[in-house]
N, C-alpha and C positions, 0 to 999 in steps of 0.2 A: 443484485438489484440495488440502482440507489433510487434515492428521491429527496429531494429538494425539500427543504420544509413546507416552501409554498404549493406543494401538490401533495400534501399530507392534510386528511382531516383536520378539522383542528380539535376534536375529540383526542384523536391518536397523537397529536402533539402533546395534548397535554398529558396523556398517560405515557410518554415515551418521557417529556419532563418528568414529573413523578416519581418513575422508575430510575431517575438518575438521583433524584434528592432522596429516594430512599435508600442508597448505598452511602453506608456511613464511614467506609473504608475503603478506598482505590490503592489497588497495586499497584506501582511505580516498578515497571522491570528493567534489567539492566540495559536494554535496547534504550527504554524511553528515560532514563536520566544521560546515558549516554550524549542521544541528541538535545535534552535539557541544558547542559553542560558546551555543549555545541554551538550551541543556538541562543545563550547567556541568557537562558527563562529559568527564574527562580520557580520552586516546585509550589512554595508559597502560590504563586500567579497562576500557577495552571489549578490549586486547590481551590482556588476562588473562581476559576470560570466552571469549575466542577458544580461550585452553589450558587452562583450569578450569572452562567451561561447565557446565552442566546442560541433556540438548535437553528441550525444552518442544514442539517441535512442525514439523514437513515440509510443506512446499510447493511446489507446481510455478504458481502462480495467475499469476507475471507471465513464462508462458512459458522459465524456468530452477528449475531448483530451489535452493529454500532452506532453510535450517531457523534455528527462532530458540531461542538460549540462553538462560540465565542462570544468573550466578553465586553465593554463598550470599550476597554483601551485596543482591543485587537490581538491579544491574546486568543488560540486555538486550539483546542484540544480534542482528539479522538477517543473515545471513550468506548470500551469493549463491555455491553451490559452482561453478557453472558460470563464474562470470566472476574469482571470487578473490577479490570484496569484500566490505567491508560495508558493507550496504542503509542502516540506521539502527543508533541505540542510544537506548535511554530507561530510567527507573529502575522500578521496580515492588518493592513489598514482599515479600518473600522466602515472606512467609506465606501470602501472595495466591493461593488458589486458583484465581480468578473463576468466584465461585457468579453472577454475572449472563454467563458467558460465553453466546454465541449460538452451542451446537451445531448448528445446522442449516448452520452456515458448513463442519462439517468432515464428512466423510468415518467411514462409523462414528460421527458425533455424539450 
């Protein structure tokens, strides 16, 4: 299931925030420095959308839930609450609504 932060309460945004500022320690695993290193995103950049995020959007699809950020440079991160890491990070324009997103992928879409 996903959902769009704009079809999240906004009660449950903020306890989904919350729940991300109260992990004081994110696992970086070999997958997600891999694509870090890839993708020339210092870990620094994704640790700061970790505390200055924007949510963008909640998911439970690989079995744990996650939700993915971003911060005002456009910076991206997936963030697994369940397990304490991060999934990926990639860059994205700040401005980038995604007028070609595929609502039918979310929930309320």
């Amino acid at each position: 299931m996903r959902i769009l932060k704009g079809k999240l309460h906004v009660a449950t945004q903020g306890q989904l925030m919350k729940e991300v500022h109260s992990i004081k320690r994110w696992d970086v695993t070999p997958y997600t420095e891999l694509r870090l290193k890839e993708r020339n995103i210092p870990t620094e950049d994704v640790l700061t959308v970790c505390r200055e995020g924007d949510l963008v959007e909640y998911h439970n699809d690989k079995g744990t839930r996650r939700v993915l950020l971003r911060d005002i440079n456009g910076t991206c991160a997936v963030l697994d609450l369940d397990k304490h890491s991060i999934v990926t990070a990639y860059t994205n324009e700040p401005t980038n609504n995604h007028p070609h997103l595929q609502r039918q992928r979310y929930l309320f879409g």
